[in-house]
FIGU-230852 format. One record per residue (C-alpha): residue number from 1; x negated, y negated, z. Coordinates in steps of 0.05 Angstrom, whole numbers, padded with zeros to 5 digits, always signed. Example, Ala and Ser with C-alpha at 12.3 -4.5 7.8 and 13.67 -1.06 7.14 Angstrom:
BEGIN
<pt resi="1" X="-00246" Y="+00090" Z="+00156"/>
<pt resi="2" X="-00273" Y="+00021" Z="+00143"/>
END
This chain:
BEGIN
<pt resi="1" X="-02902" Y="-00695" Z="-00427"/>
<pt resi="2" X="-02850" Y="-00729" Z="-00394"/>
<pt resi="3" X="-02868" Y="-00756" Z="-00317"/>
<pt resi="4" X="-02803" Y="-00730" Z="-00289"/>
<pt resi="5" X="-02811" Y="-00661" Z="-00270"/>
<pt resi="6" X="-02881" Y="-00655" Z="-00293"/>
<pt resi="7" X="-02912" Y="-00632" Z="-00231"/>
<pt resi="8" X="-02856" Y="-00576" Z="-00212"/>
<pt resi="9" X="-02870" Y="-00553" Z="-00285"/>
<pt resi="10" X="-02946" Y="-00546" Z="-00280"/>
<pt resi="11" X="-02939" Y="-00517" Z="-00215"/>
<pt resi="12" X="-02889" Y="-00461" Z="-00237"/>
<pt resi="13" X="-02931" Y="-00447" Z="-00300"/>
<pt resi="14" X="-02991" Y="-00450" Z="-00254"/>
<pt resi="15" X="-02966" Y="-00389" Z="-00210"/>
<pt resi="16" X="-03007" Y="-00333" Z="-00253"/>
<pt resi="17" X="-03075" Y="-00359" Z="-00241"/>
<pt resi="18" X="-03068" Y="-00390" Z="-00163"/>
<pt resi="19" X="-03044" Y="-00310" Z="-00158"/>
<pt resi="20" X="-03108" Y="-00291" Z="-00190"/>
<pt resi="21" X="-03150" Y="-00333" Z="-00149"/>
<pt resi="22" X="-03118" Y="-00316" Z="-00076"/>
<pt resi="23" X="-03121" Y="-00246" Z="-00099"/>
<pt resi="24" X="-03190" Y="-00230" Z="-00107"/>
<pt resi="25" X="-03205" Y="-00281" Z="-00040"/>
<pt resi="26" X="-03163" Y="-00237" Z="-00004"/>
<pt resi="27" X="-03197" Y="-00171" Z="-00030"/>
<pt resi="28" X="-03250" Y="-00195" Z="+00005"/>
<pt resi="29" X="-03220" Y="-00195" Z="+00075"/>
<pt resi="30" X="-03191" Y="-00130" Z="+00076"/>
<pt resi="31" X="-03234" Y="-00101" Z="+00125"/>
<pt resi="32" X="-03229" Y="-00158" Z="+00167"/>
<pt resi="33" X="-03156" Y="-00161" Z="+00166"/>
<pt resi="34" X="-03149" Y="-00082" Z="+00177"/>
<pt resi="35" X="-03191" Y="-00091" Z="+00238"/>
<pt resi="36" X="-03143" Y="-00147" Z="+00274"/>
<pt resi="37" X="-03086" Y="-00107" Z="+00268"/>
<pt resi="38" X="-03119" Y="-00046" Z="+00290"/>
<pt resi="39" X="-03151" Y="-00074" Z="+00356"/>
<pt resi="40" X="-03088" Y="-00107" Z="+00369"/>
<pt resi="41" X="-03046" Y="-00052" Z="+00382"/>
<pt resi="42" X="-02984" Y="-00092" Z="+00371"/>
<pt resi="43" X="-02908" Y="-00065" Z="+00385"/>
<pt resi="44" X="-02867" Y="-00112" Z="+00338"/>
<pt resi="45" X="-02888" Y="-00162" Z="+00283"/>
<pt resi="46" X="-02856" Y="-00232" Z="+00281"/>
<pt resi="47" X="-02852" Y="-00268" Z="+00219"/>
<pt resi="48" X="-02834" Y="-00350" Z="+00225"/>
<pt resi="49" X="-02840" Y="-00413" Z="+00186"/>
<pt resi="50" X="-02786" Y="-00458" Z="+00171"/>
<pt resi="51" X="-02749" Y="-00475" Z="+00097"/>
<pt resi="52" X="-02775" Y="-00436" Z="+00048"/>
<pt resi="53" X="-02835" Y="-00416" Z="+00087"/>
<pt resi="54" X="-02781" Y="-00381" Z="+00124"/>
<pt resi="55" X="-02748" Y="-00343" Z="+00071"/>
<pt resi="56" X="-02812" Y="-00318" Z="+00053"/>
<pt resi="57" X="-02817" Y="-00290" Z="+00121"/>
<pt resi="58" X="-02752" Y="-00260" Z="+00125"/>
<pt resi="59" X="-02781" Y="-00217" Z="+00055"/>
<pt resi="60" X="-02843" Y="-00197" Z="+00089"/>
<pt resi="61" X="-02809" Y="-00179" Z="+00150"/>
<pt resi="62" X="-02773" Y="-00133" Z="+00112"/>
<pt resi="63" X="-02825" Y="-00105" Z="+00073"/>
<pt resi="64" X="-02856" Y="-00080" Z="+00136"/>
<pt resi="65" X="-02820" Y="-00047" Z="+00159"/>
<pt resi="66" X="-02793" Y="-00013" Z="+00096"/>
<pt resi="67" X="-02872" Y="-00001" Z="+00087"/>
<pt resi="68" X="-02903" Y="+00021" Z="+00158"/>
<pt resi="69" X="-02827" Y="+00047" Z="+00196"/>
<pt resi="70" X="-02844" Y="+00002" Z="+00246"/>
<pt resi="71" X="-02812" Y="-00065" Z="+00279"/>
<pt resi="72" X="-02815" Y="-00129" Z="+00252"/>
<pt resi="73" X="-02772" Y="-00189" Z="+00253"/>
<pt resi="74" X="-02765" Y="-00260" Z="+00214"/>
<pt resi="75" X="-02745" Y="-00318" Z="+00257"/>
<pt resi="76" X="-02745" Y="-00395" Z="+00237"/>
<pt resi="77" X="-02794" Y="-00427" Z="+00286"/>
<pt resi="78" X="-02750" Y="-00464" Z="+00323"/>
<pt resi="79" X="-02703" Y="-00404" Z="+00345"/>
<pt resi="80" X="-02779" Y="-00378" Z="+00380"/>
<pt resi="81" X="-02785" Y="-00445" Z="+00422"/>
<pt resi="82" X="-02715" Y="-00462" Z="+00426"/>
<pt resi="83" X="-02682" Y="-00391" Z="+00451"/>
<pt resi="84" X="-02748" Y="-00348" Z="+00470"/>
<pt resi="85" X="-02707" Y="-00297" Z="+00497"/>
<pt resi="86" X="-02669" Y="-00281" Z="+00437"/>
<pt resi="87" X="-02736" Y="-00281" Z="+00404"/>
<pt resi="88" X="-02782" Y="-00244" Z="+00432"/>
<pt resi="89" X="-02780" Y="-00165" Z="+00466"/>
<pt resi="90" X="-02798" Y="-00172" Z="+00541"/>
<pt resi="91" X="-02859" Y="-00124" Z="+00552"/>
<pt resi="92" X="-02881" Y="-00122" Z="+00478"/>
<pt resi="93" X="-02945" Y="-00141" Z="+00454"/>
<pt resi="94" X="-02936" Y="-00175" Z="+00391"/>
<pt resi="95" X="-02964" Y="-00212" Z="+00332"/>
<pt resi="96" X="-02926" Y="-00265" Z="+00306"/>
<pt resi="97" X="-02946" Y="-00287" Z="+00238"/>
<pt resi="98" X="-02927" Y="-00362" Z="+00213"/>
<pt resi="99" X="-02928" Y="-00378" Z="+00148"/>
<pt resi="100" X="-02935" Y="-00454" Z="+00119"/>
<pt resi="101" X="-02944" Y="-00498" Z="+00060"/>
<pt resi="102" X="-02967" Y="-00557" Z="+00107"/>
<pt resi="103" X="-02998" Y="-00535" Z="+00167"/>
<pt resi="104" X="-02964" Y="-00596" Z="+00199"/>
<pt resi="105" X="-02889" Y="-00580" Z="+00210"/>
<pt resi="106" X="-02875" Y="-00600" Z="+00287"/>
<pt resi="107" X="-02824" Y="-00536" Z="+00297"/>
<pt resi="108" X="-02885" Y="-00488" Z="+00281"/>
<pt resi="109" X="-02930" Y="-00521" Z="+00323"/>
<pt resi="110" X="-02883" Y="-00518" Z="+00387"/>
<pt resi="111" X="-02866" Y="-00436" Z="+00364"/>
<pt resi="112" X="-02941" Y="-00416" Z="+00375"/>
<pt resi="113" X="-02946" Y="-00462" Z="+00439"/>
<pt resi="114" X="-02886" Y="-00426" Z="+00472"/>
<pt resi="115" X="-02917" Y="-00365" Z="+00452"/>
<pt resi="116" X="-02983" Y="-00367" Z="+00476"/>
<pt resi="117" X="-02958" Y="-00398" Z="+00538"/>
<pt resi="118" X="-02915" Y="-00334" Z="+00555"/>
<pt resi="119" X="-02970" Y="-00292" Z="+00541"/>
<pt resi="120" X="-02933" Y="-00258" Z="+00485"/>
<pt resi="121" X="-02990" Y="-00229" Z="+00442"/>
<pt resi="122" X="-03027" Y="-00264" Z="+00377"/>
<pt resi="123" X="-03015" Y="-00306" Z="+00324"/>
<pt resi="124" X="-03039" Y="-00304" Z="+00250"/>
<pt resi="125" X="-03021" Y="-00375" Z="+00214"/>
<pt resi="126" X="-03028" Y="-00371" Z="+00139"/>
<pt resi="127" X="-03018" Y="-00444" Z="+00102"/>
<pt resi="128" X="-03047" Y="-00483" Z="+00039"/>
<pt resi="129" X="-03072" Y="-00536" Z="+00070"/>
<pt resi="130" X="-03141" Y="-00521" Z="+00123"/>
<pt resi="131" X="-03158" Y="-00571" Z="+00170"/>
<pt resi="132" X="-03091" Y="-00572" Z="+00195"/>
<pt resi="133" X="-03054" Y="-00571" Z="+00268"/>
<pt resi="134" X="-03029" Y="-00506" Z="+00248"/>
<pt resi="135" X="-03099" Y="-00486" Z="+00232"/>
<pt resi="136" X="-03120" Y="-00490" Z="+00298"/>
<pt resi="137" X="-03058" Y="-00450" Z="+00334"/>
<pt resi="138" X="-03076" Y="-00377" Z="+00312"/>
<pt resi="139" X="-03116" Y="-00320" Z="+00337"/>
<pt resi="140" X="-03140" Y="-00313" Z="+00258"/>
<pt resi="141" X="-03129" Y="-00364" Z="+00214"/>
<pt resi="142" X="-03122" Y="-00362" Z="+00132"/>
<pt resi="143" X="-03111" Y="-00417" Z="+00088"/>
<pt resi="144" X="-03098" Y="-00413" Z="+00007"/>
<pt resi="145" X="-03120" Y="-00487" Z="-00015"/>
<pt resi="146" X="-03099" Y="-00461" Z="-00087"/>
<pt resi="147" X="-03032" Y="-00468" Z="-00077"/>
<pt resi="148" X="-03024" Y="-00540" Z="-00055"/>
<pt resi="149" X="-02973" Y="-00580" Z="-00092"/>
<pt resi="150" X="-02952" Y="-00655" Z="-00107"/>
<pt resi="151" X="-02878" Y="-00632" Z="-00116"/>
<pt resi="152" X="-02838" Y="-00638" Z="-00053"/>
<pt resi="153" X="-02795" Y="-00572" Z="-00066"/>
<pt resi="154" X="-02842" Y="-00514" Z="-00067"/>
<pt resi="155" X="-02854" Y="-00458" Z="-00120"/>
<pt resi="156" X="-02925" Y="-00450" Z="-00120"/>
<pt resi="157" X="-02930" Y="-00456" Z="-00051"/>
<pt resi="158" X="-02877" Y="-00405" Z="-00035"/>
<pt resi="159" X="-02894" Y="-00347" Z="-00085"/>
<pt resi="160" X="-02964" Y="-00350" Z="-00063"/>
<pt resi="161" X="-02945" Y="-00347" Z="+00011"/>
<pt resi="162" X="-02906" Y="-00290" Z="+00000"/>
<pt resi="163" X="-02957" Y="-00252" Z="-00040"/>
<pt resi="164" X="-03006" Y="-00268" Z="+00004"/>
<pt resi="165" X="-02954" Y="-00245" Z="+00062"/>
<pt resi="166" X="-02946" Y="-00182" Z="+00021"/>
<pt resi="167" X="-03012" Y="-00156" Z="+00017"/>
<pt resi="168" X="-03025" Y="-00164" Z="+00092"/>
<pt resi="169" X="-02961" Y="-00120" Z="+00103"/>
<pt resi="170" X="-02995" Y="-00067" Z="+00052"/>
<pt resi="171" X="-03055" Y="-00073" Z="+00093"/>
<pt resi="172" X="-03030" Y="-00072" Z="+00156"/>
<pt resi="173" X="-02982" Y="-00012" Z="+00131"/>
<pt resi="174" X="-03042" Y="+00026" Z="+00113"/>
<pt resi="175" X="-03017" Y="+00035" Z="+00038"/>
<pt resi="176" X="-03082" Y="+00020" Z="+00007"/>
<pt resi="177" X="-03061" Y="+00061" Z="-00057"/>
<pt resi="178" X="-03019" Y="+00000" Z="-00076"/>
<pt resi="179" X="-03078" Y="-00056" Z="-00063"/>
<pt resi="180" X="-03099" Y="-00045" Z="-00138"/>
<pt resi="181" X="-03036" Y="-00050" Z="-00163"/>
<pt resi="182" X="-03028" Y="-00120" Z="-00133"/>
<pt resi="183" X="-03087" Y="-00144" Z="-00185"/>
<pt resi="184" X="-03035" Y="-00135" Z="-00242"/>
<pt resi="185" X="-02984" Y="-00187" Z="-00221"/>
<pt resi="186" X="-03013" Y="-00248" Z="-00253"/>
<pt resi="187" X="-03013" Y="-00224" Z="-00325"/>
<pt resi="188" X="-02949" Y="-00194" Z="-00318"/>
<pt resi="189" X="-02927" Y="-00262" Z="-00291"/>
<pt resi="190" X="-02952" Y="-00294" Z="-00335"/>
<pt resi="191" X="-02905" Y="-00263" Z="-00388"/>
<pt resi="192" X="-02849" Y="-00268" Z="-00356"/>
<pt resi="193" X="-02860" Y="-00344" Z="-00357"/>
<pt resi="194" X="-02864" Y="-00352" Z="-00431"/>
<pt resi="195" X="-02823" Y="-00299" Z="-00457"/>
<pt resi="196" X="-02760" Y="-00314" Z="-00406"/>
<pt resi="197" X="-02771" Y="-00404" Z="-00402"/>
<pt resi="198" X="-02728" Y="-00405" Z="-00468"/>
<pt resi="199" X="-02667" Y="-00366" Z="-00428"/>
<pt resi="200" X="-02682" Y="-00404" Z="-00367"/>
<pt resi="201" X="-02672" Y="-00472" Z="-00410"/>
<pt resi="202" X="-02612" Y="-00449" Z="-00449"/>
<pt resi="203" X="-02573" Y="-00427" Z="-00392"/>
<pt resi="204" X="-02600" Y="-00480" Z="-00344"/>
<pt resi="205" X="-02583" Y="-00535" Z="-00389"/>
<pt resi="206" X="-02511" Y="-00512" Z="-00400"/>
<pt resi="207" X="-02454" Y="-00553" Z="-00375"/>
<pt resi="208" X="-02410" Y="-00491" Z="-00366"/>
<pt resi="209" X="-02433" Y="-00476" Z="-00290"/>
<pt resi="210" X="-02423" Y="-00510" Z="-00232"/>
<pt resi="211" X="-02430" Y="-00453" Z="-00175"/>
<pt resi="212" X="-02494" Y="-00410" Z="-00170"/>
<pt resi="213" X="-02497" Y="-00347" Z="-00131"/>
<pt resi="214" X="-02570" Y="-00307" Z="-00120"/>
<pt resi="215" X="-02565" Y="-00239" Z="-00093"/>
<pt resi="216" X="-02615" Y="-00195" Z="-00064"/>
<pt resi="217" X="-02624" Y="-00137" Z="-00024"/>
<pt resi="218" X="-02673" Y="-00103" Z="+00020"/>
<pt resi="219" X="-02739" Y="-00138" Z="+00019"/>
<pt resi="220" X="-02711" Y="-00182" Z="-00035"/>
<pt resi="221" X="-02657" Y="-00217" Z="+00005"/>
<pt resi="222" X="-02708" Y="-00280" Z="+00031"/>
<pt resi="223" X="-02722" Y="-00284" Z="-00041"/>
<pt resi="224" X="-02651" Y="-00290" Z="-00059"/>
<pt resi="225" X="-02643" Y="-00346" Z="-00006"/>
<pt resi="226" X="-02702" Y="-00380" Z="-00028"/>
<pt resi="227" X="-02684" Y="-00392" Z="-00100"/>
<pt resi="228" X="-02606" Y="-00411" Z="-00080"/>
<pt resi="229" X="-02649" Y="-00466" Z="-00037"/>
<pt resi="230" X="-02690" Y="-00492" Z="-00097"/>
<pt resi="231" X="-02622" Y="-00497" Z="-00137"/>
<pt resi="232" X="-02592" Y="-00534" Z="-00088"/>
<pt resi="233" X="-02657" Y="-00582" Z="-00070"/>
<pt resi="234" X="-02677" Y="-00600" Z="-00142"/>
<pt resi="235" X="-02606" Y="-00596" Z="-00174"/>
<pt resi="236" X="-02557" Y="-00610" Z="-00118"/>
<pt resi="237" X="-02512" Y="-00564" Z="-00144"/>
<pt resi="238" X="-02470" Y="-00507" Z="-00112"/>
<pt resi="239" X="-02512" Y="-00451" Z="-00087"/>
<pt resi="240" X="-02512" Y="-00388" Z="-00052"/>
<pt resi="241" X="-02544" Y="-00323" Z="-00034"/>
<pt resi="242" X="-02517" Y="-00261" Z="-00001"/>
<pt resi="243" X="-02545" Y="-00190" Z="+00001"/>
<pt resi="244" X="-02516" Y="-00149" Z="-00064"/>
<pt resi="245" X="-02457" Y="-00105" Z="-00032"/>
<pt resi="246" X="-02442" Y="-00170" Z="+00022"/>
<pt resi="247" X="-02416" Y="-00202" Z="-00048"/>
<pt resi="248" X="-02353" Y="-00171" Z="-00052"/>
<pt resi="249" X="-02340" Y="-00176" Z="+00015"/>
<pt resi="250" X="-02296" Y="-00245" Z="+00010"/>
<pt resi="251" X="-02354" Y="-00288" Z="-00035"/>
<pt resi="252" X="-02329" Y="-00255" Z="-00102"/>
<pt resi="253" X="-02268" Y="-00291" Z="-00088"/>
<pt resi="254" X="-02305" Y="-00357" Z="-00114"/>
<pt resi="255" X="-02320" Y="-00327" Z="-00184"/>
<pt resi="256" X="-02288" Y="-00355" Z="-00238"/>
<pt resi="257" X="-02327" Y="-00372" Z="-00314"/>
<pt resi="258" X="-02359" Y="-00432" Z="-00289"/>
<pt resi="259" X="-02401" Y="-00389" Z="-00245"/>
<pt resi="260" X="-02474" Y="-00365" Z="-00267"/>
<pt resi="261" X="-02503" Y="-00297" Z="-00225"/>
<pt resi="262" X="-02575" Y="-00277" Z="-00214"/>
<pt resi="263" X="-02586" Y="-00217" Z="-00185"/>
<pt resi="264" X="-02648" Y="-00187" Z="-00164"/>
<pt resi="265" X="-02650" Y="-00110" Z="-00173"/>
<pt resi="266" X="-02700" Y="-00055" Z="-00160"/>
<pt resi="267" X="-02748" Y="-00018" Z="-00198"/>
<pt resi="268" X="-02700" Y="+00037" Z="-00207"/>
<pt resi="269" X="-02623" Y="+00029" Z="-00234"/>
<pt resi="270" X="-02577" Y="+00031" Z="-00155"/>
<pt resi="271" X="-02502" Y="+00057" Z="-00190"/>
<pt resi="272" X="-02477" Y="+00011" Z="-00127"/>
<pt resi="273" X="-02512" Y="-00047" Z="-00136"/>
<pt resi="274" X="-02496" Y="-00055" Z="-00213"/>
<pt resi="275" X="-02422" Y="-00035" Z="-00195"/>
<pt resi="276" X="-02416" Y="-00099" Z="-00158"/>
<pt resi="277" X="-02451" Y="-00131" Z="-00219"/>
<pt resi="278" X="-02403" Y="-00106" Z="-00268"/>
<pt resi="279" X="-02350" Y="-00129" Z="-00221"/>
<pt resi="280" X="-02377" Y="-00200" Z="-00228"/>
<pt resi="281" X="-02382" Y="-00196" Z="-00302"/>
<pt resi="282" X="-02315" Y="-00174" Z="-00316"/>
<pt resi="283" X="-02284" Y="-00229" Z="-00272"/>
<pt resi="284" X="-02311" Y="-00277" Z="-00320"/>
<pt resi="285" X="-02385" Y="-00291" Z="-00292"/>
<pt resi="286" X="-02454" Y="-00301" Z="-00329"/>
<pt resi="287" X="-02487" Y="-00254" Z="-00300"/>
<pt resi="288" X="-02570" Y="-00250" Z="-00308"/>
<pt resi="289" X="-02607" Y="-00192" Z="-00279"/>
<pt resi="290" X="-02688" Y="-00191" Z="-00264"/>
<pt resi="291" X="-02726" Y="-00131" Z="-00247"/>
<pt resi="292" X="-02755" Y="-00072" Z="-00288"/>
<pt resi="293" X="-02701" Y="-00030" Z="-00319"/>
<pt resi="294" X="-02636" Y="-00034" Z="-00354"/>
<pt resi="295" X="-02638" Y="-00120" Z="-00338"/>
<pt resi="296" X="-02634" Y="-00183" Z="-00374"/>
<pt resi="297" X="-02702" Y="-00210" Z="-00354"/>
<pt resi="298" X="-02749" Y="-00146" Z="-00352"/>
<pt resi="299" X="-02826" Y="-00145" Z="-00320"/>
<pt resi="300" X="-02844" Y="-00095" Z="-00367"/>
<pt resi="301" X="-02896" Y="-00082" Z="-00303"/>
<pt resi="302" X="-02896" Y="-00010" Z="-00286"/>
<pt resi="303" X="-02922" Y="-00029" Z="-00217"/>
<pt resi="304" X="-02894" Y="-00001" Z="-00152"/>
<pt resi="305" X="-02837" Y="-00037" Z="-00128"/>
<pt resi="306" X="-02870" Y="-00057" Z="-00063"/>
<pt resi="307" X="-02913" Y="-00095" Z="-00110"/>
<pt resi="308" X="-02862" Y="-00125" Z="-00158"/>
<pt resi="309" X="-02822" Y="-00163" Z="-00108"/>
<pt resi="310" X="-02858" Y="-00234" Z="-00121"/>
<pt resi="311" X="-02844" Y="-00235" Z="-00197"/>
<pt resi="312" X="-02771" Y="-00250" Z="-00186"/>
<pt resi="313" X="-02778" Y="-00314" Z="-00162"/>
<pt resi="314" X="-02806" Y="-00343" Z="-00230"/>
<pt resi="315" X="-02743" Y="-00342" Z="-00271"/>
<pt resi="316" X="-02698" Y="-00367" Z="-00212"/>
<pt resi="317" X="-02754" Y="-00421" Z="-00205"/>
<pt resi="318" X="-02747" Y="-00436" Z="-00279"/>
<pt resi="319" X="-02675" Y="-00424" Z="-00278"/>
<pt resi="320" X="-02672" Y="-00486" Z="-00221"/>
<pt resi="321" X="-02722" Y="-00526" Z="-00257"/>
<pt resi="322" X="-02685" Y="-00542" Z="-00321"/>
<pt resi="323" X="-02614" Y="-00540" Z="-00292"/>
<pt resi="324" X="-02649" Y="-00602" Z="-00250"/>
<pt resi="325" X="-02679" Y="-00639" Z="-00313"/>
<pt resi="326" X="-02606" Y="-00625" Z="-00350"/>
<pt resi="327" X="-02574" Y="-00668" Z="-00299"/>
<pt resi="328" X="-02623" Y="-00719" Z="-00304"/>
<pt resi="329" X="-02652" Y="-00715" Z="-00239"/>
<pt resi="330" X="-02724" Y="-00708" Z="-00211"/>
<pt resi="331" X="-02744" Y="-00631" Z="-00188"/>
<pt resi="332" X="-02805" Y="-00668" Z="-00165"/>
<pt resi="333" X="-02777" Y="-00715" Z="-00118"/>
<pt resi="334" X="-02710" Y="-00681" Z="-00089"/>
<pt resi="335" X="-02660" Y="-00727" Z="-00051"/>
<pt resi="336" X="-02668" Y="-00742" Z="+00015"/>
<pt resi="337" X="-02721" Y="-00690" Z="+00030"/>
<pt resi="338" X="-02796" Y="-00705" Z="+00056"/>
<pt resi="339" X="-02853" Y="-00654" Z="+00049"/>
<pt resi="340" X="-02865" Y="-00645" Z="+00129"/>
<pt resi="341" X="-02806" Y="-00647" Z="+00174"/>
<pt resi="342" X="-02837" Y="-00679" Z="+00241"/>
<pt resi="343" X="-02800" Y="-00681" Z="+00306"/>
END
């Protein structure tokens, strides 16, 4: 196997069984996890991290409150420390949940300092790495050593946040008729990853695109921004992501046939979402579409869509992956990056 890219490859292809194994650890804190919420009584959730820990968060925030009908928010860390009172709700009690790869990064460390010194409520920290700073900030603390990486852009990392992230919204939204359906992810994933890398290379490797749009809705909007950030970190190429309708609201005007489209859709076929992809197609655009019906890269899954929202992150990560190796650069190793940003 060639050493460039090898480690962002294994951890992509990886995914299904780190799922499998944070999955069943999780089953087993279910009661625990219930009972935190419960006896905390909180108002508003607030989801941080920073990067793609934060994009994550924005998805689960989401989620929530598409799940439970109550109040949740997704910040990056250093809006909670830097402008608390665009943050946080005076007089709410709240649980702000921060979500990691490193458990080092200085801007989360500082967001549960400033909010356990204004008395704000509790904090849940969730990161790969135990032992950490960040292990030591929370109220409850959960770490997933299974999805540590060597590559400096995460994949691994960032799906199994978000799972992980998911479930506790499930939990905490009392929906325990989907917690099953959660233990069918990793085999479904694990199709998509062989039946859908042979697209992923052939339209990755192209040299007819050179702008990349991801678009995403609803809970799937932090997704959308997350894989438009691992195009631009391991490919440094052109890269965006906007919400689904928000695309024909002055971005379409980029479009031409050098521009490759991957939208993530529903379980079920929106007419006004796939108008604005048939827009995009007929102005010229490759246009690739990932969920369960009527799409170009199809789960096949049959799960509840509350469930299905991780899966759409494999073909993107894919997608990034070989567009990356094409241009003969290192997905392991992205310019000018570091793995912890420290203050």
């Amino acid at each position: 196997m060639e050493s460039r890219g090898r480690f962002t490859q294994l951890e992509i292809n990886s995914q299904p069984l780190t799922w499998t194994k944070i999955l069943s650890s999780i089953q087993d804190q279910i009661s625990t996890l219930e009972n935190f919420y419960k006896h905390g009584k909180y108002d508003q959730l607030i989801f941080t991290g920073c990067g793609s820990p934060y994009y994550a968060a924005l998805s689960s925030a989401s989620l929530f409150r598409q799940l439970s009908g109550k109040m949740a928010i997704a910040l990056p860390a250093s809006e909670i420390f830097h402008y608390p009172e665009n943050s946080i709700l005076p007089n709410q009690r709240s649980l702000m949940v921060v979500l990691s790869r490193s458990g080092e990064t200085t801007e989360l460390i500082r967001a549960c300092e400033s909010f356990k010194a204004n008395h704000r409520g509790d904090i849940l920290t969730l990161c790969c790495y135990p032992g950490t700073p960040l292990t030591q900030q929370g109220t409850l603390n959960l770490t997933i050593p299974e999805a540590q990486e060597q590559s400096l852009a995460q994949t691994r990392a960032f799906s199994s946040l978000f799972l992980t992230a998911s479930f506790l919204v499930n939990i905490w939204s009392g929906r325990e008729d989907l917690f099953d359906s959660f233990q069918g992810l990793p085999l479904v994933a694990n199709s998509i990853l062989k039946d859908y890398d042979g697209l992923a290379a052939q339209v990755g490797s192209s040299n007819r695109f050179s702008r990349f749009y991801f678009l995403g809705s609803g809970p799937r909007y932090g997704l959308a921004c997350e894989l438009s950030l691992k195009m631009k970190e391991t490919s440094l190429a052109h890269s965006e992501p906007f919400h689904v309708l928000e695309f024909r609201h002055g971005p379409k005007a980029m479009v031409n046939e050098e521009t490759l489209v991957l939208a993530l859709s529903g379980s079920g076929e929106d007419s006004l979402e796939m108008s604005v992809i048939d827009d995009i197609r007929q102005m010229g655009a490759k246009v690739i579409v990932s969920g369960e019906k009527s799409v170009d890269v199809n789960f096949n899954s049959n799960l509840p869509e509350a469930v299905q929202h991780v899966l759409h992150v494999l073909f993107g990560q894919l997608l990034a992956y070989h567009h990356s190796m094409s241009r003969g650069l290192n997905p392991d190793l992205p310019e000018n990056l570091d793995s912890v940003v420290m203050l």
